[in-house]
C-alpha positions in Angstrom: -10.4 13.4 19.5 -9.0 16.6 19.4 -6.0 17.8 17.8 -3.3 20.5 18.6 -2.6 23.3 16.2 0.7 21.9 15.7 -1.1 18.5 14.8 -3.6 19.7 12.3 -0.7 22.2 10.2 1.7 19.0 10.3 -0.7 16.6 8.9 -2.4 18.6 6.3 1.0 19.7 5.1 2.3 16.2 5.0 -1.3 15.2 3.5 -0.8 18.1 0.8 2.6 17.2 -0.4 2.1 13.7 -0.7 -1.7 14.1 -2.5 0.3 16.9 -5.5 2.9 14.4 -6.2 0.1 11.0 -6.7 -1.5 14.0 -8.3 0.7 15.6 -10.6 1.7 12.3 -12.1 -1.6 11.1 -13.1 -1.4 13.4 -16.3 1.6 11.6 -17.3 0.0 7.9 -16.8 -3.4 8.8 -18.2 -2.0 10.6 -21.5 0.3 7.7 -21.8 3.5 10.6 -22.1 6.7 8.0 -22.9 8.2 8.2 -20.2 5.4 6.5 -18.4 5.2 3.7 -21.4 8.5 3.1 -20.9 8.0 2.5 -17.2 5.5 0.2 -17.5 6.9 -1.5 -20.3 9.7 -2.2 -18.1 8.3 -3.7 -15.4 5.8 -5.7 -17.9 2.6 -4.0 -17.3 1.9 -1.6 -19.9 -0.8 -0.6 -20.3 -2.5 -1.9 -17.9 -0.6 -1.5 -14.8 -0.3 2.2 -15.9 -3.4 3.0 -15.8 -4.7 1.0 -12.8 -2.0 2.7 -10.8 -3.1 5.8 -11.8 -6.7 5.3 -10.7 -4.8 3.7 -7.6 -2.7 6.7 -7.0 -6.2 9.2 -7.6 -8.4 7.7 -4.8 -5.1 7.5 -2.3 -4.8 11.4 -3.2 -8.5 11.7 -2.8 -8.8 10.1 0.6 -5.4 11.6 1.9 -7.5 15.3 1.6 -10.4 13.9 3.1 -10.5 14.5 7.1 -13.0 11.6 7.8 -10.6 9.1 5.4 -6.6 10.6 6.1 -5.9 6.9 7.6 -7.5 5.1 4.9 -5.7 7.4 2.1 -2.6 6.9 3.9 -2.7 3.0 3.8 -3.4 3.0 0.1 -1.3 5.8 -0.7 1.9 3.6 1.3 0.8 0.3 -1.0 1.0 1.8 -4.5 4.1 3.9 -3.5 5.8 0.6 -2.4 5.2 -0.7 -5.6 7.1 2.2 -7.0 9.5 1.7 -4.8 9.9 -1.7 -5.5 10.3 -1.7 -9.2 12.9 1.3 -8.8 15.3 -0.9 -6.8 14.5 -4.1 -8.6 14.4 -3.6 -12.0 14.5 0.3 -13.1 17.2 1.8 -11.1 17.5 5.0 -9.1 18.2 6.6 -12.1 16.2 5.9 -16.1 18.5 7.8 -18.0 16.4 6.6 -21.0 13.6 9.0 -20.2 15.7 12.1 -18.9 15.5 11.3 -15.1 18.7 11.3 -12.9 17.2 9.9 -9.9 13.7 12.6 -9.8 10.6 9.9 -9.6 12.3 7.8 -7.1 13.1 10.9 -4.8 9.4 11.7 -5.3 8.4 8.1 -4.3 10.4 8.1 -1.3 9.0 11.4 -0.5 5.2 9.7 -0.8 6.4 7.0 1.5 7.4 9.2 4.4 4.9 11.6 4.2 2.1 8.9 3.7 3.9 7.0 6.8 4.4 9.9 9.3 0.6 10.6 8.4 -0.2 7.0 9.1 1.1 6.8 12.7 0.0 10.5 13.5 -4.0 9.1 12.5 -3.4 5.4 13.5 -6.3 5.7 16.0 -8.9 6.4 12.9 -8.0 2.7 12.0 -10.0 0.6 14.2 -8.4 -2.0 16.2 -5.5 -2.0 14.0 -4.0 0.9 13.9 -3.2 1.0 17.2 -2.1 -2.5 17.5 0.5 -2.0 14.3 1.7 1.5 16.2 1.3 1.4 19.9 3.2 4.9 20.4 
C-alpha cells in the first residue's frame, strides 16, 4: 500500500518520539540508577520486573523503527506502557517526590501511549485480520 508524504513524516515522527523515550530509559533500568530501584521496589518487582521491562521496552523501540514491523512495535510498545501507566495511577502516583520527579515519567508514558496508539491505527492494515477488525476507520 502506498503512503502519502504526509503519512510517512507523521508516522516516523510519531515512531521516533515514542522509540527515544523506551530508549532513553533503558540506561536507567539496566544500570539499576535508584530511581528505577525504587520503582520497581514499589510495585514489588525489583529486580526482576526492571529488567524484563527494559528488554520489553528495547524490542518495542526496535520494532517501532522497523518499516516491515511498525504495527507489531506499536502493539508491544502500547502493552509495556500500560503497565507503566497502570502502576502510576495505582500505586506510585503522578508525581514520586522520593526520586526528584514532579509528574516527568508519567508525562513521558502518556506520551508513549499516544504516539504508540496514533501509530497503531495509522498501520492497523499491517495486522492481519485484526487490525482492521479492532479499527474499522
Amino acid at each position: 500500500m502506498e503512503h502519502s508524504k504526509a503519512f510517512l513524516i507523521a508516522s516516523w515522527l510519531l515512531r521516533a518520539i515514542a522509540a527515544i523515550i523506551l530508549l532513553q530509559t533503558l540506561f536507567f533500568k539496566f544500570t539499576g540508577a535508584k530511581e528505577s530501584v525504587y520503582i520497581f521496589t514499589t510495585v514489588g518487582m525489583e529486580p526482576w520486573g526492571r529488567i524484563g521491562s527494559g528488554m520489553v521496552e528495547l524490542i518495542a523501540a526496535v520494532l517501532l523503527l522497523l518499516p516491515s514491523t511498525v504495527a507489531v512495535g506499536a502493539v508491544l510498545s502500547l502493552g509495556v506502557i500500560s503497565g507503566a501507566i497502570f502502576f502510576h495511577v495505582t500505586r506510585l502516583g503522578i508525581a514520586l517526590p522520593a526520586v526528584g520527579d514532579h509528574g516527568e515519567l508519567f508525562a513521558l508514558a502518556v506520551t508513549v501511549f499516544v504516539c504508540s496508539f496514533v501509530v497503531l491505527v495509522m498501520h492497523r492494515q499491517e495486522l492481519p485480520i485484526i487490525g482492521p477488525l479492532l479499527f474499522p476507520i
